[in-house]
N, C-alpha and C positions, 0 to 999 in steps of 0.2 A: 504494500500500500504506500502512496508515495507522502512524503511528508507532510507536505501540505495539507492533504487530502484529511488525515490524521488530525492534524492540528485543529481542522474545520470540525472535525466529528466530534471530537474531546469539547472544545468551548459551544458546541449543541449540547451534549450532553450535560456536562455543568449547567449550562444556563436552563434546560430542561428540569433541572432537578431544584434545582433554585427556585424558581415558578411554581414547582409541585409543594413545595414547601413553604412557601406566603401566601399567610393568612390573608383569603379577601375583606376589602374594608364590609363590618356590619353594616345594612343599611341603617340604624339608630343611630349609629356612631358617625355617619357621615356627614359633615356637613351643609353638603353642596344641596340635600335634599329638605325639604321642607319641616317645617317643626310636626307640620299634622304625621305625615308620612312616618317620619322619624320617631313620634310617638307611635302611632299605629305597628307599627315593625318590632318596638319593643315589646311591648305588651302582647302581643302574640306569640314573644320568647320565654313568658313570664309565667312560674309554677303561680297556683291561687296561694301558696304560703308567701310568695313573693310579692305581690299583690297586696296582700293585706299589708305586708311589712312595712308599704310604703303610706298604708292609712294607718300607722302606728308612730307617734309622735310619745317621746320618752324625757323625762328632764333628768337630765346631764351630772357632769360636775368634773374633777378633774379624771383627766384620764393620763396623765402621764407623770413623770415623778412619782413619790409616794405611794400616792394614789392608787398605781398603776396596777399592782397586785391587790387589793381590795377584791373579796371574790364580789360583791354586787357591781364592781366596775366591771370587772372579768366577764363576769353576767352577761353585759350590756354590750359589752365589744364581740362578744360571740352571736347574740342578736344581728351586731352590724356587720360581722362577715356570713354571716346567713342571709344578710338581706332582709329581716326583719325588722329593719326599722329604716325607715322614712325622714325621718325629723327630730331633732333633739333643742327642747329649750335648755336655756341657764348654763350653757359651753360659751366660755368665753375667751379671748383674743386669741392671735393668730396662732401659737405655740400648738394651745388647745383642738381649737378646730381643725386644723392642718394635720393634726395627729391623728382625728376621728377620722375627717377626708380620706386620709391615704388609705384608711385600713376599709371604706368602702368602698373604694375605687381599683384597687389592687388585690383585696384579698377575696371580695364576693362573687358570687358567680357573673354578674352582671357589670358589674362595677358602673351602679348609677349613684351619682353623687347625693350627699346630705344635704339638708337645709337649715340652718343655724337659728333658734331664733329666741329672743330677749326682750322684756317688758323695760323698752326704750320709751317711757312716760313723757319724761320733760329733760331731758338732756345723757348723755352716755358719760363722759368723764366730764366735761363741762356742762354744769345742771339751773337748766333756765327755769322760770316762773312755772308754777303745778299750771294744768289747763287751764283749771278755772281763774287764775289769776292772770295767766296773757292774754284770757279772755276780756278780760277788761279793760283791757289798751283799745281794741275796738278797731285793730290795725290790722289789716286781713294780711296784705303782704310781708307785715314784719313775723307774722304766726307763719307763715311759710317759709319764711325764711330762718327762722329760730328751727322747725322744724330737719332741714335741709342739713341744717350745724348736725344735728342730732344725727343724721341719716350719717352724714360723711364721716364722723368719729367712730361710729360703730361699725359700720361697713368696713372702716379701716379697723377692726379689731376680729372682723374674722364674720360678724353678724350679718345674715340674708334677710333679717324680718324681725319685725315689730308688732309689739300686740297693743297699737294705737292706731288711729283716736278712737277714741269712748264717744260715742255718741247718744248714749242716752241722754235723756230729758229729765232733768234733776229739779223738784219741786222740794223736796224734804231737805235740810239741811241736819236733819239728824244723821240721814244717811251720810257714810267717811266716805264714799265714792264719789259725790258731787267734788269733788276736789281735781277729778281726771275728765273732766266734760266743761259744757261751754256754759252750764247754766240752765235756766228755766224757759228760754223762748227756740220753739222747730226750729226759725227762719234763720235765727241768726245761728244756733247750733247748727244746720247745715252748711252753713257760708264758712262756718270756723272748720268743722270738718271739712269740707274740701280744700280748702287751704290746708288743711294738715297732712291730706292725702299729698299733696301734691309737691309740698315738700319734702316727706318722706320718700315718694317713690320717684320724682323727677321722669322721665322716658324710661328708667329699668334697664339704660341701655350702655350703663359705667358699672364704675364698680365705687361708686363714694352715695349710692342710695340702696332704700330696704325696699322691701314688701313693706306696705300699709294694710294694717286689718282692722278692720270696721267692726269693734262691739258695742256693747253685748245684744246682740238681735234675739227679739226687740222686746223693750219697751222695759229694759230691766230696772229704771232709774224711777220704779214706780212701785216697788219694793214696799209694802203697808209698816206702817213704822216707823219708817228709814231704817227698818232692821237686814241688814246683811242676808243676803241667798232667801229671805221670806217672799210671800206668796204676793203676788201681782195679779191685780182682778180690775181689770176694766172697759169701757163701751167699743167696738167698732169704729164711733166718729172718732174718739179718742184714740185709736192706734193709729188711723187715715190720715187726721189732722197734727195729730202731737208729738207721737210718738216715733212714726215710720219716715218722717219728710229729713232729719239728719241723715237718715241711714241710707236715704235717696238720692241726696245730695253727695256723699261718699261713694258711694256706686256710680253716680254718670260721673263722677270724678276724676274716676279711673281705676279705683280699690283693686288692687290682686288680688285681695284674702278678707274673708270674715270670720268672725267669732260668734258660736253660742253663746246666749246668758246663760246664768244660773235659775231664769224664773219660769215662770207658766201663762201661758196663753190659751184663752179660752179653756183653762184646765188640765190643758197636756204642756208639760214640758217641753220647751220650747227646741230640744237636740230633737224632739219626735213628731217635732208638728210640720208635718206635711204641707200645712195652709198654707203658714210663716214660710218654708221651705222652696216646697216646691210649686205651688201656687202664685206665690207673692216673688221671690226674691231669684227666682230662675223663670218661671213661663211669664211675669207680669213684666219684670225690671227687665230682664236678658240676662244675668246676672253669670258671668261665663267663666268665673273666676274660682279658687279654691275655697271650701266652708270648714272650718276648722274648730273642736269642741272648745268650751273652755276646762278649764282643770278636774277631770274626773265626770264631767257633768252625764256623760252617756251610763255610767254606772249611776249615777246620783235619784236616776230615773225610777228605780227600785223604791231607793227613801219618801220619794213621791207619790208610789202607790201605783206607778203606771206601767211598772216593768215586774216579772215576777223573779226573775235573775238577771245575772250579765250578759247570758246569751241572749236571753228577750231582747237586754237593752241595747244589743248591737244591732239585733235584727229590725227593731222600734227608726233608731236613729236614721239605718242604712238607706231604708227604702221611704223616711221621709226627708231624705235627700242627702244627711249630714254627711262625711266624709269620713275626716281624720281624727284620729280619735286622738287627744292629751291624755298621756298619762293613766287613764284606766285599765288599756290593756284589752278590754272588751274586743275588741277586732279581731288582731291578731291570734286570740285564745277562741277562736270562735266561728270566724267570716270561711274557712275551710269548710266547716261541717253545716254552717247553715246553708251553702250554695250547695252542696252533695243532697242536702234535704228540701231544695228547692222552695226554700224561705228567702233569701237574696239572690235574685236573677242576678246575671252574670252581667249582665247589661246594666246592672247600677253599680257593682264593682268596678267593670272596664270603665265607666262614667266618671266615677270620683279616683280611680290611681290616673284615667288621662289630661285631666285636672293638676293631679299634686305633678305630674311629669313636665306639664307644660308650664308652668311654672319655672321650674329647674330648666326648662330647654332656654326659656326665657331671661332667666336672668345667665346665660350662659355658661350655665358650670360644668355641664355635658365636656364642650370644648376647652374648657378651662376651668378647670375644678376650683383651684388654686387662684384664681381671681381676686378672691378677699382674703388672700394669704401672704402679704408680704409687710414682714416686721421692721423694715425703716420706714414705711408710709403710716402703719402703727404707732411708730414713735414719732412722728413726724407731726402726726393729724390731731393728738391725741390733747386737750387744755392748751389750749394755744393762748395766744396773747391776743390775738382777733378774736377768737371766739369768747373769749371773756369779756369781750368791747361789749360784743352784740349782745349777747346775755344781760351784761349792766343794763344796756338797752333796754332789753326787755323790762328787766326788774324795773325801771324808771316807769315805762308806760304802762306797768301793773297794777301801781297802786291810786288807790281813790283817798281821796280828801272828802270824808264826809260832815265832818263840821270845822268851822273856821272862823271862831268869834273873836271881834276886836282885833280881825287882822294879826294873830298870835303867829301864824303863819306867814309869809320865812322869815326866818332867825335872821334876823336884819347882823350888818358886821361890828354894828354897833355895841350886841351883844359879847361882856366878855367874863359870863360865868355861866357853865352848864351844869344843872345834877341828871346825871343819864340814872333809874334806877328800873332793876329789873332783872332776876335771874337769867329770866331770857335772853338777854341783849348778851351776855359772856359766855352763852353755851353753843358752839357752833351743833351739835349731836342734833340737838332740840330744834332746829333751825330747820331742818328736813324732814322729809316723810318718808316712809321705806322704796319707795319708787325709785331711786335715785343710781341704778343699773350701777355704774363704776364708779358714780362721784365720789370723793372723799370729804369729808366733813373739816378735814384737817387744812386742804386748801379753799377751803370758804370765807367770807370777811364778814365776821361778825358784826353783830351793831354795835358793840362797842367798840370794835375795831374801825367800824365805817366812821361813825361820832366822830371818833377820835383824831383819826384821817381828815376829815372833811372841816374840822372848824377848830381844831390846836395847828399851829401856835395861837391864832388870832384871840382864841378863847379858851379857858381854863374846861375843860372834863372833870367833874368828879363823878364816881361810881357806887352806887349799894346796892344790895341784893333786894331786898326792900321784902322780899317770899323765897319762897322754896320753890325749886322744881315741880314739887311733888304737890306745891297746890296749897301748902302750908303757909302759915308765914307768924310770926312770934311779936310780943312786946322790944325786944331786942334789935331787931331788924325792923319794925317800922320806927322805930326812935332813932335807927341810924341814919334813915332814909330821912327822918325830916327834917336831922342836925344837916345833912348836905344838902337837901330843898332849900333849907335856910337863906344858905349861901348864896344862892343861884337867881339869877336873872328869871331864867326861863328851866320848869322842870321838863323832864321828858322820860313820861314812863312805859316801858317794853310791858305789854298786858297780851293775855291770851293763851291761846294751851300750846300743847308742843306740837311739832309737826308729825312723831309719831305718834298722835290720835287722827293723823289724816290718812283716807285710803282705803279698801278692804278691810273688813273683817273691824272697821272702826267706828259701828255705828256709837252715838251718845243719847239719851231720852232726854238731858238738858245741854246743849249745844249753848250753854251760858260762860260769861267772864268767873273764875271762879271767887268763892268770895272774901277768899283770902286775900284777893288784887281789891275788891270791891272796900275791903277797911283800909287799905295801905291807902288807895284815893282819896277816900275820907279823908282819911288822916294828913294827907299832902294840900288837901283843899282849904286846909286851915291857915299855914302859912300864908294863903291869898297872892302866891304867885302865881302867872299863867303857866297850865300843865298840859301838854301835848299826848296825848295816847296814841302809841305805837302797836298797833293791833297785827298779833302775827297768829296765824291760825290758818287751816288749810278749806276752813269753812268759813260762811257767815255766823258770826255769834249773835245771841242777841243782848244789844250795848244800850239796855234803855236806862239801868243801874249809872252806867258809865256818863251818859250824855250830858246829865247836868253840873256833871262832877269835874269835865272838863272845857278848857277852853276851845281845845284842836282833838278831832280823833282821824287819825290817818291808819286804813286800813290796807296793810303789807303782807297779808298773804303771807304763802309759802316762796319767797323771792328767788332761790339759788343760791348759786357758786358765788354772786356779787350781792347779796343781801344788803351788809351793810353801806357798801359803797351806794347804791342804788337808792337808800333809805336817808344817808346825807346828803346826797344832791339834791332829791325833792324837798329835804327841810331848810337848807340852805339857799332853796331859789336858784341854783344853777340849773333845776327844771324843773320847769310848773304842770301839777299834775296833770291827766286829765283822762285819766281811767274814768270806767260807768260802771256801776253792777250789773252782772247777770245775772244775776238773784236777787229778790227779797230780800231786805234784813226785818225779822219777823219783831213786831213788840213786844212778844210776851212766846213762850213754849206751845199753850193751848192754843195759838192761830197756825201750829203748824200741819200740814204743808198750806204755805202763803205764798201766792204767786199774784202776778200783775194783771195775765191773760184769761183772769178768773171767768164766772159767766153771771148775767144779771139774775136775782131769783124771783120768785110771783110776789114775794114782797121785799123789795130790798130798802136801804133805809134811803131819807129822804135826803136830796143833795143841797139842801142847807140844814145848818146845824140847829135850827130852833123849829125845825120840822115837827112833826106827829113822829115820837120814836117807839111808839108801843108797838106791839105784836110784829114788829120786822125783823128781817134776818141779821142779828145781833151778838154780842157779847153785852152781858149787863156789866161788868167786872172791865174791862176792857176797849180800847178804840177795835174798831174793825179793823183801820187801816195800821198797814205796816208801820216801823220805823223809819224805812228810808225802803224807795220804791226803786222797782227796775230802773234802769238804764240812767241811777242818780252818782254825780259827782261831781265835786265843785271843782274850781279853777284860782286863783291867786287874783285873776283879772275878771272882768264879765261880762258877758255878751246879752247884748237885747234885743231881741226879736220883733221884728216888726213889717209891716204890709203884707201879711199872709195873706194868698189870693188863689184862686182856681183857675186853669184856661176854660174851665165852664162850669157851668151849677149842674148841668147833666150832659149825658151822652148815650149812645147807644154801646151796643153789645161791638166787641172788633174793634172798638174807636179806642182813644189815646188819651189820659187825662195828666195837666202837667198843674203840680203843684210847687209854689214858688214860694220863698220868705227871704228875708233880708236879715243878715247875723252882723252887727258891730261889736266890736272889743270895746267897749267903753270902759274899760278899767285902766288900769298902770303899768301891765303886764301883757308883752307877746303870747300870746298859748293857741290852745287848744282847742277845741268843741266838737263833740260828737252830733251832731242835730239830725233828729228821730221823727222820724213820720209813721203813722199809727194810722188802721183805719179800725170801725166799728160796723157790721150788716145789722141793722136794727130789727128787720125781721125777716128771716128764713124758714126753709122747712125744716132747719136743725137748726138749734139754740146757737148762737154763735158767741164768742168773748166780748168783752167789754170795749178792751181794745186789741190790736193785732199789731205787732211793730212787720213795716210793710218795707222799710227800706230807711236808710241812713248816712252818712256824709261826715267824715273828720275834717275838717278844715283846721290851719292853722293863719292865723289875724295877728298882724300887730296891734298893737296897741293904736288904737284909735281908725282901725281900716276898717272898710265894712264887705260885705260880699254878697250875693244871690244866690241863694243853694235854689237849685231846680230838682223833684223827685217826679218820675215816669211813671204815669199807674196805668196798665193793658188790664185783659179780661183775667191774665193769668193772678194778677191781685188781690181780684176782687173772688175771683171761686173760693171754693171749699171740697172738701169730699163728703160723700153720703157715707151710710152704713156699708157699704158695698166697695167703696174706693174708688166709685165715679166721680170725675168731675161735675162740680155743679156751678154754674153760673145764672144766680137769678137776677130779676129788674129789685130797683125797690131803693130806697133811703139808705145813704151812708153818711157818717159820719169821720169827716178826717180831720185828723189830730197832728200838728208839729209840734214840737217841743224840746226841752234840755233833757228831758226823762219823762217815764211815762204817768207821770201824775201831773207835773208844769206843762201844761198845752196849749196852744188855741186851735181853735177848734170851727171847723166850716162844712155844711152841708153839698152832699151830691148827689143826685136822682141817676139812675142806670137804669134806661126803659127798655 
C-alpha cells in the first residue's frame, strides 16, 4: 500500500473515531434553539421524581466549611444531586451558592441549575426605609430605584429572587406585616408595587437584578385581628375592589413569580383555591409566570381543616394550580404516586416544572450557571458609599412631620444646647426589624450618632436613657433625663417600640407608645421647654397620649443603614419633610381597623358638629375620626390651594375630565407637596367609599412660586367592579375632592350621563 495512501486511511480513521465519540449537543442545552423548544426537550428527558424535584423548594444554610459534614446538610446535597430539588431559600453569597451550583450542574443527572432565593424586604447589605415607610415619600421613581440598589447587591451575592413586594392591603395596624406593604389604599398600593417590581427585576436580562414575587395572594392583609396566619373572611366587591387591584398592578408589571398567603378565601385556603388560582390569576390576568407556596402553607392546609394529610394537601394545591412547594416537602414525598393514581394529570405537573424551567432559561443560568457567581463584583457591589447616599435619601423622604407647633421645627443654628433622650436613639439592634437579609446593625448610624453628627460642634448633645428597652423606665432615669432637659434649648425625645416588634409573627392588640415613655413626657413637659418626639416604630402607633405633651412629633419609621443621618437632616432643615401617610393613625385601639376609604352607613353622623348625634353610627366614648388621616403630612413651609375648577360639570361615558388647582409655597421654605385628588360615586349599584384617592402629583415650589397641577379623569376612574369582577361604569353624581390629605379638600361636583 503506498504511503500516502496509508497516511489518508489512518487520519479517516482517527477522525472517524473521534466523531463516534462526541457527544451530540442536547437539544435543552443548546442555545441556538428557543427557550419553549428547549424546555419542551427537557422535560420529556425528565423521571416524574425529577419533576417534582424541581417543584420542591428547601431552605438552605451553609453548605461548605463546617457545615459541610452536618448529616441534614449531607441530607440536602444528596437531594440536589438527585435532582430533587429545584430551589433553595436562605443560601447566601457567592462562596455559598456557587458551591450548591456546581454540585447541580455537575453531579445530577441533568444538570439543570438552582435558583437562589432570599427575603430581600428593604435592602440586602445596604438596608433602606421598611415599605411602609418609603411608602410615604410618595416618590414612585425613587421606590424603584431604592428597589434596583437592593436587586444589584444581592444579585451580586449569589441571589436569583426575592420574596417582594407585599402587596397586601393593610387596614389593621395591629397586624406586624403592615410594615412590608404600601398601606391602606388599592390605587396607590398598586403604583408602589409596580415600581417595586420593576426595580427589582429591570428586563431579567443582566445579572445585577432578581425575580420579583408578588405576595401574599390574596387578600392576606385582612387577617381579623391583625392577628398573624388568622382567618380572612370577606365580600366579593371587597376582593375586586380592594384587595386584588395591587396584585394586578404587579402582574401587568411584569412579576416573574408569586406567592401564596397564609389565609383563606371564601373558606378554602388560598394554596387550594382554584378560583384565586386558576380562574382569577392564570385564565383572567394571563398570569404566565411561576406560583410559589409560602413557608409550609401547602401542609398548613391540614391545620385548616381542608386537607386530610400531606398527600391530600399536595394533590389540593396541585390541581388548583399552585406549583412549588416551600419547604413542606409535600411534592416531592408524594406528586410520584398521586400521578401513578391519576389524582394529578401529568399535564399540570409538565405545566408548573415548565414554568419553574422557564424561569431559569430566562434568567440565563442554563448557559451560564455561574452568572451571579463572581466574588470581586460581591465585594465590589456590596455597602457602597453611593448606595448609602440613596438610602439616606430615602430615609429623608420617609418621614412625616405630623405636628409642628410654634415652629419648634428646624432647630434653627441659633440653637446651642440639645438633650437627645431615649434608649432608642443609642441602640442601633433596636433600630431594625428582622427583615434586614445581610445588613448589619453594627454599620448603621444611630440617632445619637446622626444628633451628634449633624449639629456638634455648632451645639452641645447631651444624652439619657430616660427608659429601658424593655418598656420600663424608673425614678432614677427620669430624674436624669430632666436634670439634662434642664439644660437644653430644645429636648428631643427617641419614643416608640423597637423595630423587632415589626414584621411576621409580630402582631400587638395595643399598637400604643408605651407608658413608660408616656411618664418620662410628663415629666419632661414640666420643664416647659419645647420637646420634639422622635417616633421610630415599624407601624402607626397611636400618639393621642403623646400629642398634647409635645410640641413637634416627627414620625421615623423603621429608616435603615442611614437612620440617624436621615433623622438630623430633616430636624436641622437641610430637608424639609414631606412624606404622607398611608395609613390611618387611629385615636384610640377600639377604632381599629380605621381607614380613610371607609363607606357611608344608613345613618352616619351628621357633618356638622352641633348636629342631631343620637342613634348614629358612633362611638359614645370616643371621636369617630382618626388622629391624623391618610395621605397627612406637614411641611416647614405651606402651600395654599386655590381656583379648583373642572373642564366641565359633566360628561359622557368615553369623554375626558380634566381637573385643575393652583398650589403656592407661601411659606419660608423651598419643599414639597404631595397634592391628592379623590373622587366619591354617591350612588351605585354597590355601596361605594366615601372617598377614592384617584391620582396624585409631588411637586416641588420655592418658596413663594406657584404652579397648576392638572389631574386626567377617563371612564377607567370613575368604574368599579361588581360581585363578579366586571367592570362597571355607571351615569350619576360625583363628587371630586383635591386636597393636602384626604380629610383637607375642596370639593366640586360632576354629573357622568
Amino acid at each position: 500500500m503506498p504511503k500516502k495512501l496509508a497516511f489518508y486511511l489512518l487520519t479517516f480513521a482517527v477522525s472517524f473515531v473521534a466523531l463516534a465519540q462526541t457527544k451530540p449537543i442536547l437539544p435543552y442545552k443548546n442555545p441556538k434553539l428557543s427557550v419553549e423548544e428547549r424546555v419542551k426537550d427537557l422535560i420529556s428527558r425528565m423521571t416524574i421524581e425529577e419533576k417534582a424535584g424541581q417543584l420542591n423548594q428547601l431552605n438552605g444554610g451553609e453548605f461548605t466549611g463546617p457545615a459541610k459534614n452536618d448529616p441534614g446538610q449531607m441530607a440536602k446535597m444528596k437531594q440536589v444531586k438527585e435532582g430533587k430539588v429545584g430551589s433553595m431559600l436562605n443560601v447566601t453569597g457567592v462562596v455559598e451558592t456557587s458551591a450548591i451550583q456546581k454540585i447541580a450542574m455537575e453531579e445530577s443527572r441533568l444538570g439543570i441549575p438552582m435558583l437562589f432565593a432570599l427575603d430581600v424586604i428593604h435592602g440586602y447589605s445596604t438596608i433602606f426605609p421598611i415599605p411602609l415607610a418609603e411608602a410615604c415619600s410618595w416618590d414612585l421613581p425613587a421606590i424603584e430605584k431604592n428597589s434596583s440598589i437592593a436587586a444589584k447587591e444581592a444579585a451580586a451575592a449569589g441571589i436569583h429572587w426575592t420574596f417582594a413586594p407585599m402587596c397586601d392591603i393593610g387596614n389593621d395596624i395591629r397586624w406586624g406585616r403592615v410594615m412590608e406593604g404600601a398601606g391602606e389604599d388599592p390605587y396607590y398600593g398598586g403604583l408602589v408595587a409596580a415600581s417595586r417590581v420593576r426595580g427589582f427585576q429591570g428586563k431579567l436580562d443582566d445579572d445585577a437584578h432578581l425575580l420579583a414575587c408578588i405576595k401574599h395572594f390574596a387578600g392576606y392583609g385582612a387577617v381579623e385581628s391583625g392577628r398573624e396566619y388568622n382567618l380572612t373572611d370577606f365580600s366579593r366587591p371587597a376582593l375586586w375592589n380592594k384587595y386584588l387591584p395591587p396584585y394586578k398592578a404587579a402582574v401587568d408589571a411584569g412579576a416573574a413569580t408569586l406567592m401564596n398567603g397564609f389565609n383563606v378565601l371564601d373558606g378554602v385556603p388560598v394554596s387550594g383555591s382554584s378560583f384565586l388560582i386558576n380562574d382569577i390569576l392564570k385564565a383572567r390576568w394571563g398570569f404566565k409566570g411561576l406560583l410559589v407556596s409560602d413557608w409550609g402553607s401547602f401542609s398548613e392546609m391540614i391545620s385548616w381543616g381542608h386537607a386530610e394529610d400531606d398527600k391530600d394537601a399536595a394533590m389540593k394545591a396541585l390541581n388548583a394550580g399552585s406549583m412549588m412547594d416551600m419547604q413542606s416537602q409535600t411534592v416531592i414525598r408524594f406528586l410520584p404516586e398521586l400521578v401513578k393514581e391519576g389524582k394529578v394529570s401529568m399535564q399540570a405537573v409538565d405545566e408548573a416544572v415548565m414554568r419553574t424551567l422557564e424561569i431559569k432559561f430566562r434568567l440565563g443560568l442554563f448557559d451560564q450557571p455561574y452568572k451571579f457567581s463572581n466574588p470581586e463584583r460581591e465585594k465590589k457591589m456590596l455597602f457602597t458609599q453611593e448606595n448609602r447616599s440613596i438610602a439616606r435619601d430615602a430615609a429623608r423622604k420617609s418621614i412625616v412631620l405630623l405636628k409642628n407647633e410654634k415652629q419648634t421645627l428646624p432647630i434653627l443654628p441659633t440653637v446651642k444646647k440639645l438633650a437627645l433622650i431615649g434608649a432608642f436613639a443609642d441602640s442601633k439592634d433596636d433600630m431594625f426589624d428582622f427583615w434586614i437579609a445581610k445588613g448589619e446593625s453594627k454599620n448603621a448610624v444611630s440617632v445619637l450618632e446622626g444628633i451628634k453628627a449633624g449639629f456638634e460642634p455648632n451645639a452641645v448633645v447631651s444624652f439619657s436613657k430616660g427608659y429601658n428597652i424593655d418598656g420600663t423606665t424608673s425614678e432614677i432615669l427620669i430624674k436624669e433625663a430632666v436634670e439634662k432637659a434642664s439644660l437644653a434649648e430644645v429636648i428631643l425625645v427617641n419614643i416608640g417600640i423597637s423595630g423587632k416588634m415589626a414584621g411576621e409573627d409580630r402582631a400587638l392588640a395595643n399598637p400604643a407608645i408605651p407608658e413608660a415613655q408616656i411618664q418620662l413626657l410628663k415629666a419632661l413637659q414640666k420643664t416647659g421647654k419645647p420637646i420634639v418626639a422622635i417616633v421610630t416604630s415599624g407601624r402607626p402607633l397611636i400618639l393621642t397620649e403623646v400629642q398634647p405633651l409635645v410640641s413637634s412629633i416627627v414620625q421615623c419609621w423603621i429608616l435603615g443603614t442611614e437612620t440617624g443621618s436621615a433623622i438630623a437632616d430633616v430636624l436641622s432643615g437641610q430637608f424639609n419633610p414631606s412624606g404622607k401617610t398611608v395609613m390611618t393613625f387611629p385615636y384610640a385601639v377600639g377604632q381599629i381597623p380605621v381607614y380613610y376609604n371607609h363607606f357611608k352607613t344608613g345613618r352616619p353622623l351628621p357633618s356638622e358638629p352641633d348636629g342631631d348625634m343620637s342613634w348614629k353610627s358612633r362611638y359614645r366614648d370616643i371621636p369617630n375620626e382618626p388622629l391624623y388621616p391618610f395621605g397627612y403630612g406637614l411641611s416647614y413651609t405651606n402651600f395654599t390651594y386655590s381656583d379648583f375648577k373642572l373642564s366641565s360639570s359633566s360628561g359622557s361615558k368615553g369623554g375626558t375630565l380634566i381637573a385643575s388647582v393652583n398650589i403656592t409655597n407661601s411659606g419660608n421654605f423651598d419643599g414639597e407637596e404631595v397634592v391628592q385628588l379623590y373622587i366619591r360615586d354617591l350612588a351605585a349599584s354597590i355601596i361605594r367609599p366615601v372617598k377614592e384617592l384617584k391620582g396624585f402629583q409631588k411637586i416641588k415650589l420655592k418658596k413663594g412660586e406657584k404652579s397648576t397641577v392638572q389631574f386626567t379623569l377617563t371612564d377607567n376612574e370613575f368604574s368599579f367592579f361588581n360581585a363578579d369582577g366586571m367592570t362597571k361604569l355607571e351615569p350619576g353624581r360625583f363628587h371630586i375632592f383635591v386636597g393636602t390629605d384626604s380629610k383637607n379638600t375642596q370639593k366640586l361636583d360632576f354629573d357622568l350621563k
